[in-house]
C-alpha positions in Angstrom: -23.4 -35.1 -4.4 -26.0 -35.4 -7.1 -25.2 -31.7 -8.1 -22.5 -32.6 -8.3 -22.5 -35.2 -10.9 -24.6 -32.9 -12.9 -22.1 -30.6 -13.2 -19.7 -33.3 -14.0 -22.0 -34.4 -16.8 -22.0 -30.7 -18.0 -17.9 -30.3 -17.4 -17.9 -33.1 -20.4 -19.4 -31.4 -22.8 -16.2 -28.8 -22.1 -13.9 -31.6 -21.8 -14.2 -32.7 -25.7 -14.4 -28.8 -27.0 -11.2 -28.2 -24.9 -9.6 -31.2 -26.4 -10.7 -30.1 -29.9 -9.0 -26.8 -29.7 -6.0 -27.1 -27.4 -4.5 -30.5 -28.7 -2.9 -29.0 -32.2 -1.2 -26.4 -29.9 0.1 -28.4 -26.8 -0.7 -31.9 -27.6 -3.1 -33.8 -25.0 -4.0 -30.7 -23.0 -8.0 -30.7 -21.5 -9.6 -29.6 -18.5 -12.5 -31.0 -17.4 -14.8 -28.4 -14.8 -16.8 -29.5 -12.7 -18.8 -26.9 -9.9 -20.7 -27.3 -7.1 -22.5 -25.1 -4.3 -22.7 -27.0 -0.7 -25.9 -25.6 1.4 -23.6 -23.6 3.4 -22.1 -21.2 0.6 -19.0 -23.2 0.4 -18.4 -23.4 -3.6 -16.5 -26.5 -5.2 -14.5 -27.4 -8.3 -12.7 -30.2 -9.7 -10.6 -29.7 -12.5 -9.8 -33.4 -14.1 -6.8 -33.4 -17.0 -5.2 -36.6 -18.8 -2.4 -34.3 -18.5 -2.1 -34.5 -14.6 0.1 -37.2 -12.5 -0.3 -35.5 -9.1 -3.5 -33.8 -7.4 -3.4 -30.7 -6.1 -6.1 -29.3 -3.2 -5.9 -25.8 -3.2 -8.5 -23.2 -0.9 -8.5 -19.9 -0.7 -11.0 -17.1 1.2 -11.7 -13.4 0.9 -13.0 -12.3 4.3 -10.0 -10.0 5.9 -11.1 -8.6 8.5 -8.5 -6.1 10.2 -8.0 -8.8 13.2 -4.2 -8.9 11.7 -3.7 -5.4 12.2 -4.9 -5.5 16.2 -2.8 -8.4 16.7 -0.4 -9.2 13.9 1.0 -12.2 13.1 -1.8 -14.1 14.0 -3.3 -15.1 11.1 0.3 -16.6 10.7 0.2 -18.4 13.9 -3.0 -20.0 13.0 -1.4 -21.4 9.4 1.7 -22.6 10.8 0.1 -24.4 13.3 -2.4 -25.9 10.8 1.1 -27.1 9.2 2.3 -28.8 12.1 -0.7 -30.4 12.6 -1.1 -31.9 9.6 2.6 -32.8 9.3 2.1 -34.8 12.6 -1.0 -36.2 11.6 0.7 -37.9 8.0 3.4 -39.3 9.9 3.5 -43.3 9.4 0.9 -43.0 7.1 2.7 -42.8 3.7 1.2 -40.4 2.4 3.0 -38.2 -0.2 1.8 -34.9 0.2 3.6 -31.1 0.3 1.5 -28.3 1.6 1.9 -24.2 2.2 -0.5 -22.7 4.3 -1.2 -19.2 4.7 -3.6 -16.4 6.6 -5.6 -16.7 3.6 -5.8 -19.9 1.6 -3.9 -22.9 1.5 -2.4 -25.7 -0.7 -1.2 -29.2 -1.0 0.2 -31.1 -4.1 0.4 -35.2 -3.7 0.1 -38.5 -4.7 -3.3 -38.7 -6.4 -4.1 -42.3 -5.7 -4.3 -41.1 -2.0 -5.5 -37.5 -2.2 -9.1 -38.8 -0.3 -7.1 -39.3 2.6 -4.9 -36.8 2.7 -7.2 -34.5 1.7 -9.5 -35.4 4.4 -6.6 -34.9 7.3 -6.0 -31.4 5.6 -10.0 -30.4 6.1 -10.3 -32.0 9.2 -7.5 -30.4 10.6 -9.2 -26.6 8.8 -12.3 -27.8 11.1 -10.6 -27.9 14.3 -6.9 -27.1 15.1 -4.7 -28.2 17.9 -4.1 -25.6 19.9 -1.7 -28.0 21.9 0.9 -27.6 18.9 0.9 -24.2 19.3 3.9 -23.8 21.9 6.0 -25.6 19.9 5.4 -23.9 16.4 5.8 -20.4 18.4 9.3 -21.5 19.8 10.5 -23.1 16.2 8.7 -19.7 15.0 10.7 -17.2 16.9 14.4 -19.3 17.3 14.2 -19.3 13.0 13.2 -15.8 12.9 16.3 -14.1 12.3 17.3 -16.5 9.4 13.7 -16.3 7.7 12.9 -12.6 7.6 16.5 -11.7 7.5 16.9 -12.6 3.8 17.5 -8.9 2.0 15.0 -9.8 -0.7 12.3 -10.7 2.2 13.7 -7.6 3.8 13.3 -4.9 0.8 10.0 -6.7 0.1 8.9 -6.3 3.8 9.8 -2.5 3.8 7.8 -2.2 -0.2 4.6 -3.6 1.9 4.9 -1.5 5.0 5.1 1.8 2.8 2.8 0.8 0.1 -0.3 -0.5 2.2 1.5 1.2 5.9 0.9 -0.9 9.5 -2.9 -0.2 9.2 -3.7 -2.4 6.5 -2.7 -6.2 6.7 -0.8 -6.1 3.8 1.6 -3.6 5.3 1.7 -5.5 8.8 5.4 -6.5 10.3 6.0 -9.3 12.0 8.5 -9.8 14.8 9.5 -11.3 17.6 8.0 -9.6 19.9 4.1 -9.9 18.2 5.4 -13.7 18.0 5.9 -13.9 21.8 2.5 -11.9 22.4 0.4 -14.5 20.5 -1.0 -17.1 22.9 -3.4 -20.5 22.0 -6.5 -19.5 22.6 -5.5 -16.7 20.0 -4.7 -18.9 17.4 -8.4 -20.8 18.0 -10.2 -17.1 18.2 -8.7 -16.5 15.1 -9.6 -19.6 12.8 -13.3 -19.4 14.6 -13.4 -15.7 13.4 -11.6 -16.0 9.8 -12.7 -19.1 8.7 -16.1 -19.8 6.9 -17.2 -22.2 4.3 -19.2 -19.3 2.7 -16.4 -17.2 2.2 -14.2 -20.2 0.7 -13.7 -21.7 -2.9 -12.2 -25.5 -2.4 -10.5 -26.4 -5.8 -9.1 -30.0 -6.7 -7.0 -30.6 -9.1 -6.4 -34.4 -10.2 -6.5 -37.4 -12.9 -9.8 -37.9 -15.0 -10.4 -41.4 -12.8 -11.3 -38.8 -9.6 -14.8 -37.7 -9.7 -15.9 -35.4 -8.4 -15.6 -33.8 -4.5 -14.4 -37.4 -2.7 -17.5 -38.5 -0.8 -15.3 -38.8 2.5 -14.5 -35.3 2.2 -18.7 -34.0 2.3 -19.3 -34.8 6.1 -16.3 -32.3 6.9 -17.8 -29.6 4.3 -21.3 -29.8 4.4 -22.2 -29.5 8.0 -19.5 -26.4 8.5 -21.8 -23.8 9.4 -22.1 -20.9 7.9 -22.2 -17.5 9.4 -22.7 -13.6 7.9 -19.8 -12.2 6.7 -19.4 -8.3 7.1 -17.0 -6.5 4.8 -14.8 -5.2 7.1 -13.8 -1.3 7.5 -9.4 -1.5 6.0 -8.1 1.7 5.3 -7.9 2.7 1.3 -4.1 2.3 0.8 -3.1 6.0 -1.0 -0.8 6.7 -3.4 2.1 8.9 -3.4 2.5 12.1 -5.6 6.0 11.6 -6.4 9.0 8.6 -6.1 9.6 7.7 -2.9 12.3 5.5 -2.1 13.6 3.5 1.0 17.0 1.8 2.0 18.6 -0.7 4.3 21.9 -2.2 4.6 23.1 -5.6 4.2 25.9 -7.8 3.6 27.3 -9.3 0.4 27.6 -7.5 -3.0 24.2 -7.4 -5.0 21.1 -4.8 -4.0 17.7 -6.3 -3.6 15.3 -4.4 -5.0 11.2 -4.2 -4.7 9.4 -1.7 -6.5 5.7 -1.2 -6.4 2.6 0.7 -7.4 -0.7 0.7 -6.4 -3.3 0.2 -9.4 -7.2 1.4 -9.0 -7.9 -1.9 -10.7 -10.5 -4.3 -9.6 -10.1 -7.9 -11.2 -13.7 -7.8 -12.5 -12.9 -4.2 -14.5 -12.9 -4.6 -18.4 -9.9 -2.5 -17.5 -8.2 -5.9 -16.2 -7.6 -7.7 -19.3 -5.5 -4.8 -21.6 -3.8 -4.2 -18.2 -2.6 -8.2 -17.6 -1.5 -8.0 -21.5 0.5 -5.0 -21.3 2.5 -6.3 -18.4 3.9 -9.0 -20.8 5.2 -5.8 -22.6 6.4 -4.2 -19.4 8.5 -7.6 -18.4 10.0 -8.0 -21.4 11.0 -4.6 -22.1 13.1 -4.7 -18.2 15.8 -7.4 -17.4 13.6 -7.5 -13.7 10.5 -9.5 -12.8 7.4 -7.4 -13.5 3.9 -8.4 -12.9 0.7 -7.2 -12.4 -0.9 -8.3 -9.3 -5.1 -8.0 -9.3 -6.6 -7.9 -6.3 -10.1 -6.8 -4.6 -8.6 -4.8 -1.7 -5.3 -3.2 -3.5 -3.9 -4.2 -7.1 -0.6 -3.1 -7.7 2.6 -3.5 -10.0 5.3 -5.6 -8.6 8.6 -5.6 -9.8 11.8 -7.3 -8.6 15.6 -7.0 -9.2 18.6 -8.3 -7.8 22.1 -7.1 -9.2 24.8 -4.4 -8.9 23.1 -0.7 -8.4 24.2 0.0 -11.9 21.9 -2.8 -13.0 19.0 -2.1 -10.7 19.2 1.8 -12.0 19.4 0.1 -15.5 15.9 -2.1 -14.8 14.0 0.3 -13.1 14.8 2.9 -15.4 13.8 0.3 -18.5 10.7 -0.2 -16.9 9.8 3.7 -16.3 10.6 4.0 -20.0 7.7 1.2 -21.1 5.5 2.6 -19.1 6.0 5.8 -20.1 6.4 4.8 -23.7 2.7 2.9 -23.5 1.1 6.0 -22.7 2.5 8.1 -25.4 1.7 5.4 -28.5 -0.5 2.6 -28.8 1.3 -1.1 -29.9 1.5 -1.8 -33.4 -1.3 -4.1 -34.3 1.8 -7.0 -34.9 3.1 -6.2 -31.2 -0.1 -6.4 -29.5 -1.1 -9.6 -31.2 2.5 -10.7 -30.0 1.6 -9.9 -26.9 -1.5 -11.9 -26.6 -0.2 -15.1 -28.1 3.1 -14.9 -25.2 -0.3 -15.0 -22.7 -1.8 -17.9 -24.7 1.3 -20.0 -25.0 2.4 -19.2 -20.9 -1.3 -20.3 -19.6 -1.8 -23.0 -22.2 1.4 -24.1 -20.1 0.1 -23.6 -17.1 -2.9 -25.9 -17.6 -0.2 -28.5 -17.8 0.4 -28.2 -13.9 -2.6 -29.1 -11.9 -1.1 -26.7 -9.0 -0.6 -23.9 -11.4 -4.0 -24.6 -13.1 -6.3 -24.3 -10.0 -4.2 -20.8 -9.0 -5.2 -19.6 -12.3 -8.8 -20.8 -11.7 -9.2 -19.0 -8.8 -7.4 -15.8 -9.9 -8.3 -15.5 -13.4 -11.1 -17.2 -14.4 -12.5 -16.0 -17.2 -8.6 -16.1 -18.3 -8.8 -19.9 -17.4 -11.8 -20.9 -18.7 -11.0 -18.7 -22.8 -8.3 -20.8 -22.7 -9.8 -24.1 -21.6 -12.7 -23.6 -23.7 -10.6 -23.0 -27.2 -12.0 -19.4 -26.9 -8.7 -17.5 -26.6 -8.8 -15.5 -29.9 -12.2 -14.1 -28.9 -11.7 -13.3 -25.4 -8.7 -10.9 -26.8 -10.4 -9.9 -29.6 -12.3 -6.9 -27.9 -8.5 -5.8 -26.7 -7.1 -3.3 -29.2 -4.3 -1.3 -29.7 -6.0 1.9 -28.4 -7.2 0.1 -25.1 -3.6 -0.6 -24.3 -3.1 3.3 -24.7 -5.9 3.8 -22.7 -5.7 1.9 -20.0 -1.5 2.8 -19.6 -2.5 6.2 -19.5 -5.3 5.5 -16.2 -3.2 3.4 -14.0 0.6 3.8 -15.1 2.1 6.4 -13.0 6.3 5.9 -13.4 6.3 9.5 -11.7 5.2 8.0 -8.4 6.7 4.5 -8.3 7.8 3.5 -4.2 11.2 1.6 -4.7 12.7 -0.6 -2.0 16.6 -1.5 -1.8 18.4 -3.6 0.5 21.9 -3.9 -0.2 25.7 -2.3 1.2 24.6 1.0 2.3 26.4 3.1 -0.8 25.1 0.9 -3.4 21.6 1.0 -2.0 21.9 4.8 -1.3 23.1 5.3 -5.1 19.6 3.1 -6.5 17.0 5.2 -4.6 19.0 9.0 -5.0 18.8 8.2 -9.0 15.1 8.4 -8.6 13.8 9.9 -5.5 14.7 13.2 -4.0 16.7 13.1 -0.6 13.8 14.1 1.6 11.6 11.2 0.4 14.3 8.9 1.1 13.5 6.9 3.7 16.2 4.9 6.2 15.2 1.3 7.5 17.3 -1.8 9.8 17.1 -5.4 8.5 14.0 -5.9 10.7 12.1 -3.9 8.5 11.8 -1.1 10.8 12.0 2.8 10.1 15.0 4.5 11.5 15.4 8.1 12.5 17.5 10.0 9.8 18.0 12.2 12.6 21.2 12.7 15.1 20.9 12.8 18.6 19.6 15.8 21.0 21.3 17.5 23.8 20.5 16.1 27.2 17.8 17.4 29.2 17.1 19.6 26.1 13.1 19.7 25.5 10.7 21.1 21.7 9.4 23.7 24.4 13.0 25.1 24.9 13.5 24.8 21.2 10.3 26.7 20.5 10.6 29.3 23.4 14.1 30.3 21.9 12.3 30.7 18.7 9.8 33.6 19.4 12.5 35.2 21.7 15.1 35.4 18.6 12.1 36.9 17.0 11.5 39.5 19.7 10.3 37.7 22.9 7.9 35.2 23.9 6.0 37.8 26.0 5.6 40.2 23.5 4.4 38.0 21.1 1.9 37.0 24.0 0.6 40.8 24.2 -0.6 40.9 20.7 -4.2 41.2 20.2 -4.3 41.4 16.5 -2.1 41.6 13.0 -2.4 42.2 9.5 -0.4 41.2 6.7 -0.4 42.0 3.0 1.6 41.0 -0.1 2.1 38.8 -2.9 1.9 35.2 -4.0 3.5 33.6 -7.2 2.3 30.5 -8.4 3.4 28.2 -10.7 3.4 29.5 -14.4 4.2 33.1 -13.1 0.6 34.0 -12.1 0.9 36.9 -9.2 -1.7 37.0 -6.4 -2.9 39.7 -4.0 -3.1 37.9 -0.3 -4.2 39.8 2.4 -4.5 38.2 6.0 -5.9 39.6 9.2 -6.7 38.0 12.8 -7.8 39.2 16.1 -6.4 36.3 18.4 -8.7 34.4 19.5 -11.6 35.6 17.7 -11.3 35.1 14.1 -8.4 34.6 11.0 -9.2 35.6 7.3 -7.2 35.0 4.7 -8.5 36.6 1.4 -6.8 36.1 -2.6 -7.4 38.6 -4.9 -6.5 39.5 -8.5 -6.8 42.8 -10.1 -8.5 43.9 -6.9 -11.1 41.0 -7.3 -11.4 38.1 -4.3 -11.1 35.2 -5.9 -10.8 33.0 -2.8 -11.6 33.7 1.2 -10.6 31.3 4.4 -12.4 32.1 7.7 -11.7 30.5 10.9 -13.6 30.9 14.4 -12.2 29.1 17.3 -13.5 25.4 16.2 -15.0 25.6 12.9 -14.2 27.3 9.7 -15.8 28.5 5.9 -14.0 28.4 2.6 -15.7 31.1 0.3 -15.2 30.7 -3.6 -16.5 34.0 -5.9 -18.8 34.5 -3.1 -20.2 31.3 -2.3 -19.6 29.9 0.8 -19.1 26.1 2.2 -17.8 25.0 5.5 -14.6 23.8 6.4 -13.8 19.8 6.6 -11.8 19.5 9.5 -8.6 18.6 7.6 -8.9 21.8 6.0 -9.6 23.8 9.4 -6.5 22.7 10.9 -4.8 24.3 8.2 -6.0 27.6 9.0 -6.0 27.3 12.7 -3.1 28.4 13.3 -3.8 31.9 12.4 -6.4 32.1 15.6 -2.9 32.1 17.9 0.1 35.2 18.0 3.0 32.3 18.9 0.7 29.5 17.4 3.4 26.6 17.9 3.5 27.6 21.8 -0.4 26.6 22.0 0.1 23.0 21.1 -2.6 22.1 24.1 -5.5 24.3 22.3 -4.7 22.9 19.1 -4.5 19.0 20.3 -1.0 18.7 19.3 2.2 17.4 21.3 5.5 17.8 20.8 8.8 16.2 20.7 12.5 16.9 19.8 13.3 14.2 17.7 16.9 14.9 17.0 19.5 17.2 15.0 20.0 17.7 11.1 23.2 18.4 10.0 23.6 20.7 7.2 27.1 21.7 5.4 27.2 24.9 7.4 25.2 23.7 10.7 22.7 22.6 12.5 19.3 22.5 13.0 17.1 21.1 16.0 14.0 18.8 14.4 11.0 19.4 16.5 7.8 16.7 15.2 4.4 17.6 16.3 1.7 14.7 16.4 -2.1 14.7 17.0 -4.0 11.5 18.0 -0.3 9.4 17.6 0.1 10.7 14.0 2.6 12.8 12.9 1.3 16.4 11.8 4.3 18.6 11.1 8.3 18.4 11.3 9.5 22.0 12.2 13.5 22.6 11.4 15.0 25.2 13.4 18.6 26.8 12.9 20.6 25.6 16.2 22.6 29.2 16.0 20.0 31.5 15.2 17.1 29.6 16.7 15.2 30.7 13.4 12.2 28.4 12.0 13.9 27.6 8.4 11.6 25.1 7.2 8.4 22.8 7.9 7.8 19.0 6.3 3.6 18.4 6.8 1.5 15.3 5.6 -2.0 15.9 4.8 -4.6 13.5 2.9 -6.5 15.2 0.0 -8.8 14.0 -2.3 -6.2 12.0 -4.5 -3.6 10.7 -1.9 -1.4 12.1 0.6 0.2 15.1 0.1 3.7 16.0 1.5 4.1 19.8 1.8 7.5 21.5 2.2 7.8 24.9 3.5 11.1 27.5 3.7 10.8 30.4 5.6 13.5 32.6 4.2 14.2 36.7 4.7 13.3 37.3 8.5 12.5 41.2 8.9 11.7 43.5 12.3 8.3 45.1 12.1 7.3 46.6 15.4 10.5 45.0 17.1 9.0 41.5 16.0 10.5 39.0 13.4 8.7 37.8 10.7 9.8 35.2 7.5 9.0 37.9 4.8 9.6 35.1 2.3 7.7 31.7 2.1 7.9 29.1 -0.4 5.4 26.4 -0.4 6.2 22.9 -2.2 3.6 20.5 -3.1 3.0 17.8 -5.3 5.1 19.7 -7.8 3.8 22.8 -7.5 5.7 26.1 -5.8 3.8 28.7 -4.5 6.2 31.7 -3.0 4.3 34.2 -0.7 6.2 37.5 -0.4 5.1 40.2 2.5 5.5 43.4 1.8 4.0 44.8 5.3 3.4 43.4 8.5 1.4 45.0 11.2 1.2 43.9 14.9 -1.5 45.2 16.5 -3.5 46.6 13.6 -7.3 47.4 14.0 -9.1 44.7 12.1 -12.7 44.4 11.9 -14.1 41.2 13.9 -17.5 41.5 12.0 -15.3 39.9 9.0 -15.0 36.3 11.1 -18.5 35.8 11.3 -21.7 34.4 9.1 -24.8 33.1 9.7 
């Protein structure tokens, strides 16, 4: 430990600056650092403050690899049985000590004269866990389930994670019963042996001055931990939406729960940070909620919280959309901002106080810790002006795009998410925090084949449709603003689809397909088609293109009915690779294809694209939608055809390139 008393030896020199600056404000407020490096990567602090009558032993880590997505719960296996060892290990001992452990750090607050000891069972027990405990802790697990995870603020929080981060990323797992039950011992070993390295870890104590140090009895359990490569692991980029979405499940009593969340492309290490953690003092004040801004290396994101009637939750949310809104528009007033930043001072000079709080702060905000600490406050804002604030507001505040959670009696919940989102990105969830199917139930025996079939034969009959060999199609598209396109389209099934955009008689745009691979041509210059983009066009290679879901990889399902005010439609959901492509609406009288929901990923985020097909004319003795509007990410594009020709001679030479 003779680093280690270095550092100390440094950490003094701190210690009387600290004192200098921070008594006037708080009275007897310093912070002593200390830091050390073991061999094996595993970094060390002790923070020491007259101020502290407890200790506080607080680790956290940063390796995630996706091993709670294959099997989640898991990592929450592993902590609560770390919990249940170390409860039985302190009992008859005396010592005072209160711990929460989770996947990815824990922490214990106790009686400082003791903390060597207990502190030393906590480590030990890190080092090597009893997997004997683990039957147990999974039956106490599971029979408390229900009341746990049932709570509607745990619920609408549970069903702002899944959306915001989805069941791919570990943030956006859900855990139930079921995962509980599937989680065996040896698991809960794998796990720690896999997630658990000094060299990924920062071990922080908290105490009185008269600790020095790392406690020697603690180095034999850290130092010869060894250390092992640590490979960033491959989680899915969680995307933002391009619009308010909003989600809803019932519960008892009279408030609504609400959660509301977006995702900020914000590292904690961006000069970005600092304006941002400012302004959110702003952003809480200025709503009667809980807002914060939460900065994190694999997804940052605003969290807010409220818990009232609806009209109060409308009220908050709507308060907050306004600040936001408001602090892209103006900068503060020099007076405001500088209000701003002494709320911040005065809210960590308190949290220094707590030796629990402190070491959080340590780990998450350190260069916030240590300007405060050192005295140095006024000059680690002093680069933060009013225009940054403006700035940075206007990079990473989107109140256009917010995803709001609300658990609550189904009405009230209902009337919080319609005042912001649209119906159709309403989503419907039960108290286990699982989607439900807005969707009634489907006909017995009835099959999407039988829907699709009586499709094409309201529109002139599956076997005609199956004779064609080619068609062309010419007309008009509107985009938003008014601008009117030329489109022209022509295919020879099964050899080629092109789809040219003209205006005033100039191609401005061309799509090509060939069975399997595609080129996008822009004034002429050609580039080929990702395969996100191909699939696009594909369907332009097939005369009844939904009845060649095998060619196309896709499968099908009838996933129930929609009821409209004056019918019914069938809801047929195609899916490639277990991932929903397109939802297809068709009229339960008619048979007609009305409308089409799709997801696609693009460059910024997914992209939800709503299609009506409106204005069915004969040409040939075949039905065609003369009339399609487009919807996406707030743009309408309407596609008028003013001529449709089945069977048309079309030159294949078009479909090819070198």
């Amino acid at each position: 430990m003779k680093s280690g008393m270095k550092a100390l030896k440094h950490g003094a020199i701190t210690l009387a600056f600290a004192c200098l600056i921070l008594t006037p404000v708080r009275g007897q407020v310093a912070v002593h650092v200390a830091t050390t490096e073991e061999p094996n990567g595993l970094k060390c602090v002790h923070l020491a403050s007259d101020a502290y009558e407890t200790a506080a032993l607080v680790m956290e880590w940063t390796f995630k690899p996706a091993l709670e997505v294959e099997r989640t719960g898991t990592g929450e296996a592993w902590a609560r049985t770390l919990s249940a060892q170390w409860a039985a290990d302190t009992v008859g001992t005396g010592l005072h000590c209160h711990w929460t452990v989770t996947p990815t750090g824990f922490e214990a607050q106790g009686d400082a004269a003791s903390v060597v000891e207990w502190g030393a069972l906590l480590l030990r027990g890190l080092r090597s866990p009893n997997s004997a405990l683990w039957q147990n802790v999974q039956a106490t697990w599971i029979d408390g389930w229900g009341a746990s995870y049932h709570v509607p603020s745990t619920v609408a929080e549970r069903i702002l994670w899944t959306e915001m981060f989805s069941l791919r990323h570990p943030y956006g797992e859900r855990v139930l019963p079921s995962n509980i039950e599937a989680i065996t011992a040896s698991d809960v070993i794998s796990h720690g042996a896999a997630y658990w390295h000094p060299n990924n870890g920062l071990l922080l104590l908290s105490s009185p001055l008269t600790l020095e140090g790392i406690p020697e009895p603690w180095t034999e359990i850290l130092t010869d931990w060894p250390a092992r490569e640590i490979k960033k692991p491959a989680l899915p980029l969680p995307s933002r939406p391009r619009q308010i979405e909003a989600f809803i499940a019932e519960s008892g009593g009279d408030s609504v729960h609400t959660a509301v969340g977006q995702l900020l492309r914000l590292k904690p290490n961006h000069p970005d940070a600092l304006p941002m953690l400012l302004m959110a003092h702003h952003l809480d004040a200025a709503s009667s909620g809980s807002c914060e801004v939460v900065l994190d290396a694999l997804a940052s994101r605003l969290h807010f919280t409220v818990s009232g009637t609806s009209s109060d939750a409308i009220g908050s949310i709507q308060a907050l959309q306004e600040a936001m809104v408001g602090s892209t528009r103006s900068a503060p007033t020099k007076e405001a901002l500088t209000s701003w930043k002494q709320s911040a001072f005065e809210e960590t000079t308190a949290t220094l106080e707590s030796p629990l709080a402190a070491a959080h702060l340590f780990i998450h905000r350190p260069k916030w810790f240590q300007a405060v600490a050192d005295g140095e406050w006024n000059a680690f804002t002093a680069s933060v002006r009013p225009n940054d604030i403006q700035r940075v507001a206007i990079n990473y505040l989107r109140s256009e795009n917010l995803q709001i959670s609300v658990v609550g009696p189904l009405d009230s919940a209902r009337a919080v998410a319609l005042a912001f989102a649209d119906a159709q990105f309403l989503g419907l969830y039960d108290k286990n925090a699982e989607a439900l199917s807005p969707y009634g139930p489907v006909p017995d025996g009835m099959t999407a084949l039988d829907v699709i079939r009586a499709h094409y034969d309201a529109c002139g009959g599956e076997q005609a449709f199956a004779a064609l060999k080619s068609c062309r199609r010419e007309g008009t598209m509107e985009a938003s603003g008014g601008m009117i396109m030329d489109v022209l389209a022509e295919e020879v099934y099964g050899v080629g689809h092109r789809t040219a955009i003209s205006i005033d008689g100039r191609v401005m745009m061309e799509n090509v397909v060939q069975p399997g691979e595609g080129r996008s041509l822009q004034m002429g210059r050609p580039r080929p088609m990702p395969d996100v983009e191909y699939r696009r066009y594909e369907p332009g290679l097939y005369a009844a293109d939904m009845l060649a879901l095998e060619e196309r990889d896709l499968t099908a399902g009838l996933i129930g009915t929609y009821q409209r005010a004056d019918g019914t439609e069938w809801v047929v959901e195609l899916n490639r690779d277990g991932t929903r492509v397109q939802r297809l609406f068709f009229d339960a009288r008619t048979h007609l294809l009305l409308r089409s929901e799709e997801h696609r990923t693009g460059p910024t985020g997914p992209v939800q694209v709503f299609v009506a097909y409106d204005e069915y004319q004969e040409f040939d003795g075949l039905q065609y939608a003369t009339k399609i509007t487009r919807l996406s990410n707030n743009q309408r594009m309407v596609l008028t055809l003013e001529s449709v020709e089945p069977n048309a001679r079309v030159d294949k030479s078009q479909f090819e390139w070198e």
